[in-house]
Every structure is written in structure tokens, then in C-alpha cells.
C-alpha positions as CSV (number, residue, x, y, z in Angstrom):
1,X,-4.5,-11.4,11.1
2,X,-1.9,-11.9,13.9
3,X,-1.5,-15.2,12.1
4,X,-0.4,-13.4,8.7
5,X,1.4,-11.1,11.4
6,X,3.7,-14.0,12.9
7,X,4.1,-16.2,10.3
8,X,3.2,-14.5,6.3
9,X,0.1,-14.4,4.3
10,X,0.6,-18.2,3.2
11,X,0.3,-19.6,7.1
12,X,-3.4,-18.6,6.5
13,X,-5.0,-22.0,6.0
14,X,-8.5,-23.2,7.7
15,X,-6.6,-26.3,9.0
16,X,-3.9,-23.5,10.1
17,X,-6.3,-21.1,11.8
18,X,-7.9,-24.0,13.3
19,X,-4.9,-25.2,15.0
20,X,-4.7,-21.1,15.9
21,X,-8.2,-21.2,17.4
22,X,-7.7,-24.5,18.8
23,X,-10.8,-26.3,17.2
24,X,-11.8,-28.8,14.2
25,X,-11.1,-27.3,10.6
26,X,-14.9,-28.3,9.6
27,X,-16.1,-26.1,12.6
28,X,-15.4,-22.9,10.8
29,X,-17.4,-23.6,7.6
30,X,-20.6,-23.5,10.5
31,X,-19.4,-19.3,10.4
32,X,-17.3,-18.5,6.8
33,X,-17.7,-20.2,3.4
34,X,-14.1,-20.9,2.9
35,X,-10.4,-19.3,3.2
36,X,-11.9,-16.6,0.7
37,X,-14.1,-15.1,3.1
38,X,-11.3,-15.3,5.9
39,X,-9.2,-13.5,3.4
40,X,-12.0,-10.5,2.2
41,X,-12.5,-10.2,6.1
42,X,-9.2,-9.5,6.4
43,X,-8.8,-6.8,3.5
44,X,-11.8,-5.5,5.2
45,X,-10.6,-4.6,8.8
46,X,-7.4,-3.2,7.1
47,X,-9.2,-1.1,5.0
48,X,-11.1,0.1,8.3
49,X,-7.8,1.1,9.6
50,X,-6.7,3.6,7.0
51,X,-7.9,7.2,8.0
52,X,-9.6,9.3,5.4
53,X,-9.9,12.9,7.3
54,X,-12.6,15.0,5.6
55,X,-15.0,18.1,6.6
56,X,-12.6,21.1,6.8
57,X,-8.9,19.4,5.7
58,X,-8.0,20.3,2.3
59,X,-8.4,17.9,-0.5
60,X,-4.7,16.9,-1.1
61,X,-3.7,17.0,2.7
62,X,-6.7,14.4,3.0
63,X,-5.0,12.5,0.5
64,X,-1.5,13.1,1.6
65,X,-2.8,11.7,5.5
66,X,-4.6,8.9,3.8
67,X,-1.3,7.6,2.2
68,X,0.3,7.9,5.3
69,X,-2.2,6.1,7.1
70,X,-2.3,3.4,5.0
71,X,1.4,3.0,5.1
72,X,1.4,2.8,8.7
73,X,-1.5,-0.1,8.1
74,X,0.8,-1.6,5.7
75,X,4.1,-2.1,7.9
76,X,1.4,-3.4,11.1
77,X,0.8,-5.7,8.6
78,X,2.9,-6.9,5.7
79,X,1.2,-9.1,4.1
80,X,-2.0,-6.5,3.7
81,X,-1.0,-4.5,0.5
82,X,-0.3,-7.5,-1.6
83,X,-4.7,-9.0,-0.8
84,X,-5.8,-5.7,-0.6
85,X,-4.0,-6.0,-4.6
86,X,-5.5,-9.3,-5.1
87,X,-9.5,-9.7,-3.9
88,X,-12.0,-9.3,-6.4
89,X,-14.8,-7.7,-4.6
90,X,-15.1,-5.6,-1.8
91,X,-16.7,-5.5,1.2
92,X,-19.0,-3.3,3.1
93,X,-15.4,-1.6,4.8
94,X,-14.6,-1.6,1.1
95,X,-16.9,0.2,-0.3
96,X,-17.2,2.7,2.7
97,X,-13.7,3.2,1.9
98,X,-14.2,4.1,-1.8
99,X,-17.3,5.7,-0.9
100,X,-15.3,8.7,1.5
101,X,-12.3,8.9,-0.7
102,X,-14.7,9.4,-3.5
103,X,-16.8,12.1,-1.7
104,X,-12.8,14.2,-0.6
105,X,-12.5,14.5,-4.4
106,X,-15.6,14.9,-5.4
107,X,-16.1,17.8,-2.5
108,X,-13.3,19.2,-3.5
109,X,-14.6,19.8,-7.6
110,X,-12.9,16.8,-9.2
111,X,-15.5,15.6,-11.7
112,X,-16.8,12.3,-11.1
113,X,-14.8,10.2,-13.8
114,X,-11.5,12.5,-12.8
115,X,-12.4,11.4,-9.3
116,X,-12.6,7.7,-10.2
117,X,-9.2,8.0,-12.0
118,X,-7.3,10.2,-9.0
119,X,-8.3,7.9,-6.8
120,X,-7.2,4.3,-8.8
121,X,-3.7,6.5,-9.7
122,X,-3.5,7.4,-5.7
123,X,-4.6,3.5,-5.0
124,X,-2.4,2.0,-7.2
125,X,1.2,4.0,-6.4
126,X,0.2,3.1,-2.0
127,X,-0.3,-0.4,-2.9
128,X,2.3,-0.6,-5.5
129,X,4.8,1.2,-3.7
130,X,4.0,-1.2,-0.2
131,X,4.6,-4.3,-2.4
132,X,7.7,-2.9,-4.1
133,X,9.2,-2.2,-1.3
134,X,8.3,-5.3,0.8
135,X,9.5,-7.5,-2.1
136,X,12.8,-5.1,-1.8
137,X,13.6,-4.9,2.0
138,X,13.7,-1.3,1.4
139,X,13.0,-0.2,4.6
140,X,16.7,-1.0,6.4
141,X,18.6,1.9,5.8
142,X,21.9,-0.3,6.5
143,X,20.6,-3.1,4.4
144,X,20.1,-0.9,1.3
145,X,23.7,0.6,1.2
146,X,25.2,-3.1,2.1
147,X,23.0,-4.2,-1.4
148,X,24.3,-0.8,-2.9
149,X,27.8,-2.2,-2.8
150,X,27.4,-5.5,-2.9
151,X,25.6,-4.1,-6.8
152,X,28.8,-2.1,-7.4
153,X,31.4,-5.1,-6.6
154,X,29.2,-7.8,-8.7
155,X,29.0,-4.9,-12.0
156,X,32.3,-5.6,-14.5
157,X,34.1,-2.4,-15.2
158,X,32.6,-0.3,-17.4
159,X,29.2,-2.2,-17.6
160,X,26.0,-0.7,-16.7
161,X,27.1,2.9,-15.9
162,X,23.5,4.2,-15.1
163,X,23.3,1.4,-12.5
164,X,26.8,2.0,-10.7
165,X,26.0,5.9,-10.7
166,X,22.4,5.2,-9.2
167,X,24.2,2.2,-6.8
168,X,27.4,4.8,-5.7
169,X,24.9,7.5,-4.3
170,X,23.1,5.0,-2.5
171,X,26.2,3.3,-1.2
172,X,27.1,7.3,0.0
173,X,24.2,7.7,1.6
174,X,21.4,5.3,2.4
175,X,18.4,4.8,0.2
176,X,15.1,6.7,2.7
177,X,11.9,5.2,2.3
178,X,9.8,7.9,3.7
179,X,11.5,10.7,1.1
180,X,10.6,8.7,-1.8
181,X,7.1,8.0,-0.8
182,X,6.6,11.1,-0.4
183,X,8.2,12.0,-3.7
184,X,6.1,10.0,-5.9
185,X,3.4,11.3,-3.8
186,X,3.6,14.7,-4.2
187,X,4.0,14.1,-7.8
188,X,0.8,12.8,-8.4
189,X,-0.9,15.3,-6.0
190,X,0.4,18.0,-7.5
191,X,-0.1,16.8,-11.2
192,X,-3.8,16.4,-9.7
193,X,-3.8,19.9,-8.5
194,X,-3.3,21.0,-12.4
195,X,-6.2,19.0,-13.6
196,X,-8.8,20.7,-10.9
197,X,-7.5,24.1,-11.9
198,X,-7.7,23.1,-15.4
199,X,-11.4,21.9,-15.1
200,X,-14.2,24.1,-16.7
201,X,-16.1,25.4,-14.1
């Protein structure tokens, strides 16, 4: 992991972590199978990291913190969104993962397919939204309104108009990260919210 840290996802190698650990590549087959157990190790002791408060905090706050956690996660560790995204099978942090998220909704009176589905939606906009926005560089305020104008000098006159209104705010006032995390957040926890109070019973 501090590997990935320093140098991206890629640097992660068996020769590479070899020269890391200061040993012969074929010593770490006598502990892992291959790169893809390093890698589903890794996913795993992220996944450990993200907090999933339950017993006494209210379904949707437990879900608001668990974004937040995991977004803290994700910016210790860049790389961790994007092979979180792309492993095929979990591990037993994994599944312990899915297994408390599951029980928050489900405690909370989501039935279980509803659960299953809140939870894949929730999944899917955190991870999405992580890789988005490390493929972006969305996170430097300065950087975002320098790209806003830089947009607004490249666009001919009179060409794209939704763009250059969209690129003019931004090149106002810079584009915040947290705000519109927690925008699309909110919109899914509240359109959540409906479905629970719409559910017989």
C-alpha cells in the first residue's frame, strides 16, 4: 500500500514489491498466489478502514458518515476506489463490510432486495464519484477555475453555450468538491428516505 501511495497503483508489481521488501521476487509466491492476491489484500484493508456506525445512529446519518469515511480512505489512498471498482470477489473485510451496511438498512425497514439495491446505488456514486474526480484533479480549488478559463478561451464564440455558462460560474468562483459530494449524496438519501416511507408495512 505505501507503494501504490508513493508511486500509483501500476508500481505494484511482485518484482516491484520485491525490490520494496528487499528480497527475491519467487520468495513471495512461498506467502500469496500472485499480484492478485496482493491486490484483494489490498481492497481488503481499505475496506476495513471505512467506518459503518450502527446501534443508535439513524439509518441515513450511518450512511451519510460511511461516505465520508470512505472518502477520507479514498484521498489516503488514491489508487483505492479505482481496485475496490475492479476485483471480482471479496474478501472476508469484504463481506464484513457488506454484511454491516446490509444490517443499517435492513434495521432500519428497508426490505431486503431494496436493501441490496440502496446499498449498490450508495456503492456505486462513492466509488464513482472518487474515480471521477481523481481522473479530473477536482480537488484543487485553483486548478479547477484555471481549467474553467482555460475551457472558456479554447470555446469559439457562440459555440457550446451550456458549457461556457457552466465554465463562467466556475471560473467566478471555484468548483467545491465537498458541496457536490454531498449534493449527489443527499439526493440519493433522500430519494431513499421516500422508498422506506413508501414501503407497506
Amino acid at each position: 500500500m505505501d507503494l501504490a501511495d508513493e508511486s500509483g497503483i501500476e508500481s505494484v508489481t511482485m518484482r516491484g514489491l520485491a525490490r520494496r521488501l528487499g528480497v527475491e521476487a519467487a520468495s513471495l509466491y512461498n506467502h500469496v498466489a500472485g499480484k492478485g492476491d496482493v491486490l484483494d489484500g489490498m481492497v481488503d484493508v481499505v475496506v476495513a478502514a471505512i467506518d459503518v456506525p450502527s446501534g443508535g445512529v439513524e439509518w441515513k446519518e450511518a450512511m451519510r458518515r460511511r461516505a465520508v469515511s470512505a472518502r477520507g480512505v479514498f484521498a489516503r489512498h488514491p489508487w483505492a476506489a479505482g481496485l475496490i471498482d475492479s476485483r471480482e470477489r471479496s474478501g472476508s473485510a469484504g463481506l464484513s463490510y457488506a454484511d454491516r451496511v446490509l444490517g443499517v438498512l435492513l434495521a432500519a425497514g428497508f426490505p431486503p432486495r431494496v436493501a441490496a439495491n440502496a446499498f449498490m446505488a450508495l456503492d456505486s456514486y462513492i466509488l464513482g464519484f472518487e474515480r471521477q474526480r481523481a481522473n479530473l484533479s477536482l480537488s484543487d480549488e485553483a486548478g479547477t477555475t484555471d481549467a474553467a478559463r482555460e475551457t472558456l478561451a479554447a470555446v469559439p464564440p457562440g459555440a457550446f453555450p451550456s458549457l461556457v455558462r457552466v465554465a463562467e460560474e466556475y471560473a467566478a468562483e471555484p468548483y467545491d468538491d465537498e458541496a457536490t459530494f454531498a449534493f449527489g449524496l443527499s439526493l440519493l438519501l433522500d430519494g431513499l428516505q421516500r422508498l422506506l416511507e413508501a414501503a407497506p408495512g
